[in-house]
OpenMM code with the backbone's topology and positions (N, CA, C; nanometers):
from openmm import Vec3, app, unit

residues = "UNK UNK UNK UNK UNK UNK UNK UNK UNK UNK UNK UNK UNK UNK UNK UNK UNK UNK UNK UNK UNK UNK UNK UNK UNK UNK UNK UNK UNK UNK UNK UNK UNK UNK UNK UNK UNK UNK UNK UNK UNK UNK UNK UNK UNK UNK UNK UNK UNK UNK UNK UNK UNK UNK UNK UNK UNK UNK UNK UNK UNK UNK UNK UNK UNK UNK UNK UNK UNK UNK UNK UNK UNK UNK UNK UNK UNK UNK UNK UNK UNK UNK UNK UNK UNK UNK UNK UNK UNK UNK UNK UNK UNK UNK UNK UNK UNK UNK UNK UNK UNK".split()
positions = [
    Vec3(8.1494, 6.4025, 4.1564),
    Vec3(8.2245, 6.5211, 4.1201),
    Vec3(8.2428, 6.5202, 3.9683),
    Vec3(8.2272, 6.6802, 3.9227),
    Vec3(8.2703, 6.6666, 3.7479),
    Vec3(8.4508, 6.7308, 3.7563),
    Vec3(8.5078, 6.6632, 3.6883),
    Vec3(8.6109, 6.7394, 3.6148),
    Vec3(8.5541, 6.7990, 3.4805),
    Vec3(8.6078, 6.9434, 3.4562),
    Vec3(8.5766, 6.9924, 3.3391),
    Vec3(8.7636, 7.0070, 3.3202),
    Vec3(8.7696, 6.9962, 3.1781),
    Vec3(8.9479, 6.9945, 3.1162),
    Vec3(8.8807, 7.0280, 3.0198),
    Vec3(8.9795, 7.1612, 2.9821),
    Vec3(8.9774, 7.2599, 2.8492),
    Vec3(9.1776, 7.3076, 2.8330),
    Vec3(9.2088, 7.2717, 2.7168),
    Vec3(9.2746, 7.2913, 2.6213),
    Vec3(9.2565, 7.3724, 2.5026),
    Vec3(9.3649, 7.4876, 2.5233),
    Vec3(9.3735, 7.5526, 2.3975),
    Vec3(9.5237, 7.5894, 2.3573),
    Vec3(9.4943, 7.6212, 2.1921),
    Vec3(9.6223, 7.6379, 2.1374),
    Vec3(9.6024, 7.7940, 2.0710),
    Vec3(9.6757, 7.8519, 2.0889),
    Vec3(9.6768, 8.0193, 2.0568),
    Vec3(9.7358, 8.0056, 1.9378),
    Vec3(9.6751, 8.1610, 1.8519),
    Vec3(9.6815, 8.1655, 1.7310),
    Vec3(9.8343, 8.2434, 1.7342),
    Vec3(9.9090, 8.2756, 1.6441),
    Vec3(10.0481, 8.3176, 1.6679),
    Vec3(10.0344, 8.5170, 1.6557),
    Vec3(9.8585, 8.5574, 1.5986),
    Vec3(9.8706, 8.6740, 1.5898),
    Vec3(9.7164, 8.6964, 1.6038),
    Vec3(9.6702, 8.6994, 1.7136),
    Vec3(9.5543, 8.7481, 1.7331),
    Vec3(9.4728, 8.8475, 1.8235),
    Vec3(9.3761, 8.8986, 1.7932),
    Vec3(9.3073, 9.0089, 1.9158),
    Vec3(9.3835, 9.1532, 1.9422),
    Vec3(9.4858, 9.1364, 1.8290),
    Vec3(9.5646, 9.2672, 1.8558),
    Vec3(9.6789, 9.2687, 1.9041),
    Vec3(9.6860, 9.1428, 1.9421),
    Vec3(9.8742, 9.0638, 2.0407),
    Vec3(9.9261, 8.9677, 1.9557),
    Vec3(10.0475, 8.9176, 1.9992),
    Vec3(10.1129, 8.8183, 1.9681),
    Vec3(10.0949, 8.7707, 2.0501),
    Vec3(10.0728, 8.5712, 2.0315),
    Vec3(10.0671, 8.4433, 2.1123),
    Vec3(10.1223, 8.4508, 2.2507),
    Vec3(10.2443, 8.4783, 2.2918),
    Vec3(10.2368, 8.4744, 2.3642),
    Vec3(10.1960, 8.6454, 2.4831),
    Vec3(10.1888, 8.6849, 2.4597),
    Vec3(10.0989, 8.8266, 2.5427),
    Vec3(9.9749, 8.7527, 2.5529),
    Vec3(9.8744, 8.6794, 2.4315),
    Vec3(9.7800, 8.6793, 2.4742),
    Vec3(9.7476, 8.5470, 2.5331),
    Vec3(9.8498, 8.4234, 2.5448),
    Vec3(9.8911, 8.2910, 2.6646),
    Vec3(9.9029, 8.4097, 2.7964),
    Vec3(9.9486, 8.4467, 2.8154),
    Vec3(9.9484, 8.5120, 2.9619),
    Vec3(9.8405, 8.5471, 2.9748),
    Vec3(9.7891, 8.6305, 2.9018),
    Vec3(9.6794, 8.7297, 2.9519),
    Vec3(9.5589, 8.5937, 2.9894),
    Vec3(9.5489, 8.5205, 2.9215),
    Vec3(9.4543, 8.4430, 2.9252),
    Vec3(9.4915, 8.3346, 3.0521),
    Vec3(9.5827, 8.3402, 3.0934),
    Vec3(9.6535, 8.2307, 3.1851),
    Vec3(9.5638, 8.2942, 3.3316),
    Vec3(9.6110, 8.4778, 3.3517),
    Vec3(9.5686, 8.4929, 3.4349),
    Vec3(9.4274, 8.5502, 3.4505),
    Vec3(9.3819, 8.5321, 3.3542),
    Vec3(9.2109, 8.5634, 3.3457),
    Vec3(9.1445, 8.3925, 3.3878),
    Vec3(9.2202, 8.3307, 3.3326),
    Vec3(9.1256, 8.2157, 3.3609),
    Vec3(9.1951, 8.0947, 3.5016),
    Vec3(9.2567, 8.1832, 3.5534),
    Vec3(9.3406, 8.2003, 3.6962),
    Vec3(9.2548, 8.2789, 3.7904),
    Vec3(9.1929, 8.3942, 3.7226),
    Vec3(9.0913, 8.4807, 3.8650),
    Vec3(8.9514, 8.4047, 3.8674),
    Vec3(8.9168, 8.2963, 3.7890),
    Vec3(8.7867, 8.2542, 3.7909),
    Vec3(8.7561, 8.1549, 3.9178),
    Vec3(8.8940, 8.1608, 3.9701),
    Vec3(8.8785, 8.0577, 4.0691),
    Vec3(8.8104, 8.1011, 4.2091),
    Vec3(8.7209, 7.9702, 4.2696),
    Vec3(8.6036, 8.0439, 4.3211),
    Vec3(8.5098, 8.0913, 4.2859),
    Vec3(8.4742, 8.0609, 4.1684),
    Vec3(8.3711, 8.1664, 4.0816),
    Vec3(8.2181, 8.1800, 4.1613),
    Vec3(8.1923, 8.0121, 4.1371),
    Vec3(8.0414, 7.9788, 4.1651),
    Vec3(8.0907, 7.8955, 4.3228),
    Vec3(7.9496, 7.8618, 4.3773),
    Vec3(7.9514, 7.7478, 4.4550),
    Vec3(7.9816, 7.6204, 4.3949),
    Vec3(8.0771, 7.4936, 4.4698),
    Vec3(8.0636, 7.3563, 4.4261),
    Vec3(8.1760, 7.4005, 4.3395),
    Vec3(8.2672, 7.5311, 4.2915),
    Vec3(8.3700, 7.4265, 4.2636),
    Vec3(8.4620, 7.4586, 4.3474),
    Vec3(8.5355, 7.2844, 4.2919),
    Vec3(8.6095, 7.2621, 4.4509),
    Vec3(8.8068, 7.3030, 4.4207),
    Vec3(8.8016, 7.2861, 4.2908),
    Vec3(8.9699, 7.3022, 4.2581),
    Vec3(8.9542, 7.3608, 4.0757),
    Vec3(9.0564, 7.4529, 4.1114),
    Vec3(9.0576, 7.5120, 3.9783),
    Vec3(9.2389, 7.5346, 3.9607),
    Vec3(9.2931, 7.4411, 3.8363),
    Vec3(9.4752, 7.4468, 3.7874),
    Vec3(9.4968, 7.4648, 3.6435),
    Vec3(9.5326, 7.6056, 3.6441),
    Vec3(9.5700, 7.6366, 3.5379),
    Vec3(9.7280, 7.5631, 3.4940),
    Vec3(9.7404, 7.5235, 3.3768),
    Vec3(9.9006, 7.4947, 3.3213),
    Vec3(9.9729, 7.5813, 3.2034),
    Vec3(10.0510, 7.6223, 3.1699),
    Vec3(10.1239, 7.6939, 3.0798),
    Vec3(10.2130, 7.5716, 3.0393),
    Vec3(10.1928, 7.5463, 2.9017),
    Vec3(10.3125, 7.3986, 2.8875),
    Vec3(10.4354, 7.5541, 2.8311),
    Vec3(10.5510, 7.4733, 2.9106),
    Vec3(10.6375, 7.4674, 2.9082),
    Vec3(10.6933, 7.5101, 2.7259),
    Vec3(10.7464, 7.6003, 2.6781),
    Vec3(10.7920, 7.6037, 2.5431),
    Vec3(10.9228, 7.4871, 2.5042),
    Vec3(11.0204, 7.4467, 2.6096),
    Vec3(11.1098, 7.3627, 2.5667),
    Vec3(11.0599, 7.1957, 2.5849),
    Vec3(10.9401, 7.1726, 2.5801),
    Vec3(10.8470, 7.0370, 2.6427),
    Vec3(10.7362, 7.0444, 2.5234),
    Vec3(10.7915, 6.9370, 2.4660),
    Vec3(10.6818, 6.8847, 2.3486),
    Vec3(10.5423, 6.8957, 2.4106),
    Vec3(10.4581, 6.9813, 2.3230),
    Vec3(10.2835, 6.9641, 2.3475),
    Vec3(10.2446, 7.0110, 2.2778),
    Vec3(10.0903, 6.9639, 2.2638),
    Vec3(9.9901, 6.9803, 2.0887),
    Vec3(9.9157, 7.1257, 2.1477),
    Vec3(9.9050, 7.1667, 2.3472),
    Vec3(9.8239, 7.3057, 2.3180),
    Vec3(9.8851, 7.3757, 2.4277),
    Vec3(9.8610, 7.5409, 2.4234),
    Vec3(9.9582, 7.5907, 2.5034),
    Vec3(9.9249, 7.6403, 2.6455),
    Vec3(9.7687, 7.5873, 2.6690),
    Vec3(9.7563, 7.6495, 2.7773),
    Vec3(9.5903, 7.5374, 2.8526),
    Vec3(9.5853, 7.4629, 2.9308),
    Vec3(9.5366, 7.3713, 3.0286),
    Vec3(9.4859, 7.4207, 3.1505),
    Vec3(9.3177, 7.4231, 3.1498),
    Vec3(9.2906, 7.4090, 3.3136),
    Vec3(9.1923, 7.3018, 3.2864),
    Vec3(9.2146, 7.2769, 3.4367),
    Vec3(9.1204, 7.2083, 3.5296),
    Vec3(9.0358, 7.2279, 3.6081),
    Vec3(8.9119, 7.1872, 3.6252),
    Vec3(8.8554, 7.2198, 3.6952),
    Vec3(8.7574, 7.1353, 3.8002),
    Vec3(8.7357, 7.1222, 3.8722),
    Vec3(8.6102, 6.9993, 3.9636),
    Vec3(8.5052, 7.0679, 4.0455),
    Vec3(8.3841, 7.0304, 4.0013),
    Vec3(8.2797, 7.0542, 4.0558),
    Vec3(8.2094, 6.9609, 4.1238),
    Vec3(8.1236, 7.0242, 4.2415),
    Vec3(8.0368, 6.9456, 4.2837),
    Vec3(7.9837, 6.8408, 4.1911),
    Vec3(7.9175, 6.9425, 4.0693),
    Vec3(7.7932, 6.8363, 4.0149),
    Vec3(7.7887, 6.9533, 3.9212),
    Vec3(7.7108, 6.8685, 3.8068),
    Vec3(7.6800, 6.9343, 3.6617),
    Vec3(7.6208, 7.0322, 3.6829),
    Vec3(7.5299, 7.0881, 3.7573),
    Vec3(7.4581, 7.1659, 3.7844),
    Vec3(7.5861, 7.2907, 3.8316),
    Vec3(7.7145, 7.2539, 3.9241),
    Vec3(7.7660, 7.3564, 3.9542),
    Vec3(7.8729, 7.3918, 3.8111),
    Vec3(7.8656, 7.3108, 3.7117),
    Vec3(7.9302, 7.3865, 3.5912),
    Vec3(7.8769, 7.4252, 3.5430),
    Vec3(7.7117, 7.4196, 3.5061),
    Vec3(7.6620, 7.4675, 3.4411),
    Vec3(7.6583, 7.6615, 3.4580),
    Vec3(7.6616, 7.6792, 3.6219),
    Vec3(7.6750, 7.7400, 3.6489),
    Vec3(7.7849, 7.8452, 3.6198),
    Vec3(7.8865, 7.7920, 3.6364),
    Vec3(8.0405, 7.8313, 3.5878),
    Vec3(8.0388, 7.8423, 3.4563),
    Vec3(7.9991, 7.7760, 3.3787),
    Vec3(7.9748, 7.7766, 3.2165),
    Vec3(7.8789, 7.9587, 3.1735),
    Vec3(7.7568, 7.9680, 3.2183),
    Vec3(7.6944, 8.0660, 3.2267),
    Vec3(7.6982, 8.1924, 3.3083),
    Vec3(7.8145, 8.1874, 3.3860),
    Vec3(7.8235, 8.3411, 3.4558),
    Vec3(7.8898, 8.4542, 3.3629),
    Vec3(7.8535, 8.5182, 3.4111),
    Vec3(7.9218, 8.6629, 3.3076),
    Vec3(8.0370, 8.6484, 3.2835),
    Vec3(8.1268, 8.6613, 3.4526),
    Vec3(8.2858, 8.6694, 3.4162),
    Vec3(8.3304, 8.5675, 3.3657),
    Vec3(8.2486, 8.4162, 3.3379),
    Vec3(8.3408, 8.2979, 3.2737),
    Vec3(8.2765, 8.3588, 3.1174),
    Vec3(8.1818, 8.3691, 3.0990),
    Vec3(8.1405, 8.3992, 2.9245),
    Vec3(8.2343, 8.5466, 2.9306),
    Vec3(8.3168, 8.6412, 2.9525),
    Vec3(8.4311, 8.7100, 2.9323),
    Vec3(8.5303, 8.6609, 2.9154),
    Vec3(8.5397, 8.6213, 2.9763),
    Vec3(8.6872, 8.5458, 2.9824),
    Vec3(8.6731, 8.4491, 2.8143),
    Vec3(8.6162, 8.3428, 2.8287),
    Vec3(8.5469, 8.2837, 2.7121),
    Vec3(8.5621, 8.3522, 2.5714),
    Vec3(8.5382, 8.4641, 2.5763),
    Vec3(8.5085, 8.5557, 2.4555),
    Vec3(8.6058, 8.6011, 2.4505),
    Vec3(8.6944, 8.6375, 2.5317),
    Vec3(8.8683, 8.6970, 2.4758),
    Vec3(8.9462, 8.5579, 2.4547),
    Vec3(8.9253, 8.4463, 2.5083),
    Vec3(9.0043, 8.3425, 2.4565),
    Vec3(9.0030, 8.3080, 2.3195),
    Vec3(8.8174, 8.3016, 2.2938),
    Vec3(8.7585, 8.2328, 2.1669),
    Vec3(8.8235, 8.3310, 2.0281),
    Vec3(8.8604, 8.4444, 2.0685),
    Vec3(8.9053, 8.5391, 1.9822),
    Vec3(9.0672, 8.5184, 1.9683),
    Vec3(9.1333, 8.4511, 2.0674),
    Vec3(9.2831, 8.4469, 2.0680),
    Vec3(9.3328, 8.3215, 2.0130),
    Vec3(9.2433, 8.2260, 2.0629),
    Vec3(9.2671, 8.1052, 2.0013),
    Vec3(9.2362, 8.0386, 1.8452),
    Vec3(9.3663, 7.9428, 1.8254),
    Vec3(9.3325, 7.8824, 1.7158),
    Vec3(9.2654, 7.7428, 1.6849),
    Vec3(9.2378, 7.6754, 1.8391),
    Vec3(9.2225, 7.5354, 1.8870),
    Vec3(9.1871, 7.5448, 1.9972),
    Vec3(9.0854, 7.4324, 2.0519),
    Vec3(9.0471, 7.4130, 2.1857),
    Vec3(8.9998, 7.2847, 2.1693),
    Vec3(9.0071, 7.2078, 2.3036),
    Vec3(8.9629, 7.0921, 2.2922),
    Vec3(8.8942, 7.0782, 2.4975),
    Vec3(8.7302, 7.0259, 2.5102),
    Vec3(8.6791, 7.0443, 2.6105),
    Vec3(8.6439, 6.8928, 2.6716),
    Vec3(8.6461, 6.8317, 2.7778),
    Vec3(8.6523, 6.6713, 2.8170),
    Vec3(8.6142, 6.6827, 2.9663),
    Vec3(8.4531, 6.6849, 2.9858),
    Vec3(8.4157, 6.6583, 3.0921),
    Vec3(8.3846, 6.5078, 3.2040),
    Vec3(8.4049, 6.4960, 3.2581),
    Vec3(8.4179, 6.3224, 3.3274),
    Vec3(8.3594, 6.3372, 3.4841),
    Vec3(8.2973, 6.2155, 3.4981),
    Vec3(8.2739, 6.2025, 3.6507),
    Vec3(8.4175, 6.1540, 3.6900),
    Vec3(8.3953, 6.1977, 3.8069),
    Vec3(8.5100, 6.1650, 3.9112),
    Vec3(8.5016, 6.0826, 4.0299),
    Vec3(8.4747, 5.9443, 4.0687),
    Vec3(8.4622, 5.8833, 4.1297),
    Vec3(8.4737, 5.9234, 4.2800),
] * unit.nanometer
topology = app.Topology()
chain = topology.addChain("A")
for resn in residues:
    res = topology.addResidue(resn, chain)
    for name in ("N", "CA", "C"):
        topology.addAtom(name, app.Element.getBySymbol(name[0]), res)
């Protein structure tokens, strides 16, 4: 199994919103991806908490079959949308794929 973990930190004025309009918006866009492709098996979005120390403001998770089923997820339309309104909102991201025993 792959875990894919992506972290991002929103810019405080971007895409036409303020940070947090566009933490939500992005929370639940990358909340409907779930199910996208075949093989993946769990998809958890996180919103850290504003009164809880953290370096980014918004965390998913994800587990796939196999590289092949992220690759998949990586290249579908609605994840490269989603992708492209984040990449525009954000000021930081950080991506950490791992086998999963």
């Amino acid at each position: 199994m792959i875990r894919h973990v992506v972290m991002w930190t929103f810019a405080d004025q971007a895409a036409g919103a303020d940070r947090a309009a566009n933490l939500a918006r992005a929370a639940e866009k990358v909340a409907a991806l779930d199910g996208l492709v075949p093989g993946m098996r769990h998809l958890e979005v996180v919103v850290a908490p504003e009164h809880l120390n953290h370096t980014h403001d918004l965390l998913l998770i994800v587990d796939f079959d196999s590289a092949d089923d992220l690759a998949a997820y990586r290249t579908h339309p609605r994840h490269v949308e989603v992708a492209s309104f984040i990449t525009a909102a954000c000021a930081d991201r950080a991506v950490v794929d791992y086998e999963v025993p």
